[in-house]
C-alpha positions in Angstrom: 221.9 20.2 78.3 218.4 19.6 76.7 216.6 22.2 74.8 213.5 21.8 75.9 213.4 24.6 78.8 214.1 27.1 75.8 211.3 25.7 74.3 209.0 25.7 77.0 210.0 29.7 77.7 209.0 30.3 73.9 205.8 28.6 74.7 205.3 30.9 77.5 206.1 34.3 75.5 204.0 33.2 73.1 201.1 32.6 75.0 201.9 35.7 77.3 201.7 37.6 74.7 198.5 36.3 72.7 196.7 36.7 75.9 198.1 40.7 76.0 197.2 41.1 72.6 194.1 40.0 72.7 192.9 42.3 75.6 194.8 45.1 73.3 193.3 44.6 70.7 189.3 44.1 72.8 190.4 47.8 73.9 191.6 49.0 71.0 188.0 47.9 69.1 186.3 49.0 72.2 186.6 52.8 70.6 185.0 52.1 67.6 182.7 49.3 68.2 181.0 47.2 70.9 178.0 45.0 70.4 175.8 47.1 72.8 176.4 50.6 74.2 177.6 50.5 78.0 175.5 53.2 78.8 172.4 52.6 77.9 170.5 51.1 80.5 167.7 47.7 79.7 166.2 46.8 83.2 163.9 44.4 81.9 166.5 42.4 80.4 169.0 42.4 83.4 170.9 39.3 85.2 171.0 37.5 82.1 173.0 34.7 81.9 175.6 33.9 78.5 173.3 33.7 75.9 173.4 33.9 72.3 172.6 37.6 72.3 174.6 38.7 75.5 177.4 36.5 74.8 178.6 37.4 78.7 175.1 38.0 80.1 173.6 41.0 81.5 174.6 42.9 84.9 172.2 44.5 87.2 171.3 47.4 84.8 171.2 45.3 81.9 174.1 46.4 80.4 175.9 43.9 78.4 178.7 42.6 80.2 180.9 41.4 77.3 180.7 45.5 76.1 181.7 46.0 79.3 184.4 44.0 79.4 185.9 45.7 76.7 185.6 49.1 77.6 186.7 48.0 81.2 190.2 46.8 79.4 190.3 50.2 77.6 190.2 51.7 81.2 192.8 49.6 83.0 195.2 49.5 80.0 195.0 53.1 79.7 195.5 53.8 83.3 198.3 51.0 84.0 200.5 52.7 80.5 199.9 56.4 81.7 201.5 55.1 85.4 204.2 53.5 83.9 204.5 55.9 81.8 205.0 58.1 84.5 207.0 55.9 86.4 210.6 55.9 83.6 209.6 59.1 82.3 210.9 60.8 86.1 211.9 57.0 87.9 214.9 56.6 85.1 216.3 60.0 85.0 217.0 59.9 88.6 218.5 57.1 88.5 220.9 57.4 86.0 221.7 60.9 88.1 221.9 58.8 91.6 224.3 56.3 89.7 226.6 59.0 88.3 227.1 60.6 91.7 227.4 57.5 93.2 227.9 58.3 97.3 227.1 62.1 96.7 224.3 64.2 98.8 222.3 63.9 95.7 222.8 60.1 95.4 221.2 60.2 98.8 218.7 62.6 98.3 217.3 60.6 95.7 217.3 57.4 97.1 216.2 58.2 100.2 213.0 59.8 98.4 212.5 56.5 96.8 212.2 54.9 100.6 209.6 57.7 101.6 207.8 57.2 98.6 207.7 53.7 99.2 206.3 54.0 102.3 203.2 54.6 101.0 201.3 52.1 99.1 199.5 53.7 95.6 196.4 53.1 97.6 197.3 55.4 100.7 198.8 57.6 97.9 195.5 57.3 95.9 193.3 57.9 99.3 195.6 60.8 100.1 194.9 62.5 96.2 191.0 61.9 96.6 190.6 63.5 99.8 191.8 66.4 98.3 190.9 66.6 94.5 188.4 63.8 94.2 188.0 60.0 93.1 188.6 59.5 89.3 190.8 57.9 86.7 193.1 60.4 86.2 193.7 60.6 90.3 194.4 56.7 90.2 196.8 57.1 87.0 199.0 59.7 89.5 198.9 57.8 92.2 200.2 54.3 90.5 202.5 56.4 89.0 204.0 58.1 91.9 204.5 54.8 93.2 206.2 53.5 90.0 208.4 56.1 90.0 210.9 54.7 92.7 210.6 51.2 91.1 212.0 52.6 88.1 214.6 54.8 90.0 215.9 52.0 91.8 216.3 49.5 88.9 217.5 52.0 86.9 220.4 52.7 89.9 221.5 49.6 90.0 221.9 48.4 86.4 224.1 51.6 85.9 226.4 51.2 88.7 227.6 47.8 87.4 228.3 49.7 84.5 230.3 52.8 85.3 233.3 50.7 86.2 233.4 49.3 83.0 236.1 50.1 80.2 234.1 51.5 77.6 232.4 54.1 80.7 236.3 54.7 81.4 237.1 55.6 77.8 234.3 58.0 77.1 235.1 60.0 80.6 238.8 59.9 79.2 237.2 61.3 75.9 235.9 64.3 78.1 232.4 63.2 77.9 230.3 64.3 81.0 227.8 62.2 83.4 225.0 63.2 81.6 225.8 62.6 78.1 227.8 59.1 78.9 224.2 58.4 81.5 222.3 58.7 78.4 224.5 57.4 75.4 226.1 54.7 77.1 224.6 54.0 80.3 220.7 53.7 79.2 221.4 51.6 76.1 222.5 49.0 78.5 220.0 49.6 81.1 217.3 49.1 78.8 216.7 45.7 78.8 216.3 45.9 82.8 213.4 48.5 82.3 211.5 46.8 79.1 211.2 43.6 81.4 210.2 46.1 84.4 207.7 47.6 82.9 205.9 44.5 81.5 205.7 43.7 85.2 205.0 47.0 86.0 202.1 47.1 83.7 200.7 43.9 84.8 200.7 45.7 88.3 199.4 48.6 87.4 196.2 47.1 86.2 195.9 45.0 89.4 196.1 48.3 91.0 193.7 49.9 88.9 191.4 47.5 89.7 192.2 47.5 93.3 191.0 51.3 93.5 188.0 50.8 91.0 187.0 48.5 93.6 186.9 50.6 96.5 185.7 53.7 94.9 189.0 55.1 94.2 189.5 54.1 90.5 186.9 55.3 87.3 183.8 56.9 88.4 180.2 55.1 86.8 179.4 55.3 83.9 182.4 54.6 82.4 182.9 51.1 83.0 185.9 49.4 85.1 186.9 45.6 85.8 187.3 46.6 90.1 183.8 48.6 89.6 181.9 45.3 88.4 183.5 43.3 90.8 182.2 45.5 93.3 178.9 45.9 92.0 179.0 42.2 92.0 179.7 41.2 95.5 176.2 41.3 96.7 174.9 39.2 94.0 177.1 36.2 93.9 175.0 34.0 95.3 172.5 34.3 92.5 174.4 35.8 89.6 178.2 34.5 89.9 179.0 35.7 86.2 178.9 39.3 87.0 181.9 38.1 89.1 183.6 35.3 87.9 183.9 37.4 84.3 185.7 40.6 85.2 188.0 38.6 87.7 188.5 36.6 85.1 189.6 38.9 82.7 192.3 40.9 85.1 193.5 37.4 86.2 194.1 36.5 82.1 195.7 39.6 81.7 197.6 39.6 84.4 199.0 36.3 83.3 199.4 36.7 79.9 201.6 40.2 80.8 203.8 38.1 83.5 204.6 35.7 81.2 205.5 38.1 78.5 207.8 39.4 81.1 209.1 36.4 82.1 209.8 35.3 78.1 211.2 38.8 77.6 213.7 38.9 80.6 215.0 35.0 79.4 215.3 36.8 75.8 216.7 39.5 76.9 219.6 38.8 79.4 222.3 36.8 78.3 223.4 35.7 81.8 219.9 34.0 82.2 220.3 32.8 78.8 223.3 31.2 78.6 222.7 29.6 82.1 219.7 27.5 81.1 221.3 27.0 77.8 
């Protein structure tokens, strides 16, 4: 068969991951350095459109938007790691246990927490956490990551159970090894190229969702500036000042794109089945 599909998914991991690196790295500068400070207000110069000073314009404040921008990635990349964090620190754990007592109460227990979990979107989750303890970051960060925690639990399941039937499982239980220490010396190594993919997606998620609660209130409170928070500042002044839309939407839908494709080149580079297949 040709070649040129291989080449065509290193064309897409590259560029995946240029685009991801180059929001990183925006965020990363972000703490040091930003050509204006978000938080100063300039009413006189506000609804600017891309100029040679504000590279991005102005929004309705006058803040620079391109400073904004960057902070804003500093905010969702934060907030979408934490979650994900979150989600394989306690999602992978249980499903390693749920795999080793495969058809056990526990296996049950588990798993049917992962359906009531995901019963609940991360935004009734999210609603649910501010009614009680207030919007912020850090309440958006538990939300997304209660909800990544069954994603991770339930990938994490099912890559394991193809592999406890294996030889190599069947040696090290002969050796006297227990669940636990063949779940985490044998079993994970092998899952782990199932949750590195994962989480690529997850992260590109994560930010969506981010944004999604910024949006409605949910997400980082003002001033700290947030990609959902300037789109919803925005939405009242389309008509006359489409940048202060267009720009933030753009940069969650680049970043978005750039992590799926990373994903997508990661899981091709990853998994020899795919691999060999479109070899």
């Amino acid at each position: 068969m040709s070649t040129r599909p291989s080449a065509l998914r290193s064309r897409s991991l590259i560029f995946g991951t240029i685009l991801s690196v180059v929001f990183v790295v925006a965020a990363l500068l972000s703490f040091i350095w930003t050509p204006f400070d978000v938080e100063v207000l300039n009413i006189a110069g506000k609804l600017k459109t891309p100029n040679g000073v504000n590279w991005l314009g102005t929004d309705h404040f006058g803040r620079d938007i391109f400073s904004m921008i960057m902070v804003g990635a500093r905010t969702s990349i934060a907030v979408a790691l934490v979650a994900v964090g979150i989600g394989i620190v306690l999602g992978v754990p249980l499903g390693l246990a749920a795999a080793a007592a495969k058809g056990s109460l526990l296996d049950e227990l588990i798993m049917r927490g992962n359906d009531l979990v995901f019963a609940f979107p991360s935004l009734v989750i999210a609603i649910l956490i501010t009614a009680v303890f207030g919007a912020s970051a850090t309440n958006a960060i538990i939300a997304i990551g209660i909800f990544n925690i069954p994603v991770f639990a339930r990938l994490t399941r099912s890559g394991a159970l193809s592999l406890w039937e294996r030889e190599f499982i069947m040696a090290a239980q002969v050796a006297g090894k227990s669940s636990a220490r063949i779940s985490f010396e044998h079993i994970l190594p092998n899952v782990m190229n199932l949750l590195i993919v994962q989480g690529t997606i997850q992260f590109s998620l994560g930010i969506l969702a981010e944004a999604g609660l910024s949006y409605v209130g949910l997400g980082a409170q003002p001033p700290t500036p947030s990609w959902g928070r300037m789109l919803a500042d925005a939405q009242t002044m389309v008509s006359f000042a489409p940048h202060l839309a267009l720009i933030p939407g753009m940069a969650i839908v680049l970043t978005v794109l750039g992590l799926n494709l990373m994903g997508d080149g990661l899981r091709d580079l990853l998994d020899p089945r795919i691999r060999n297949a479109r070899s």
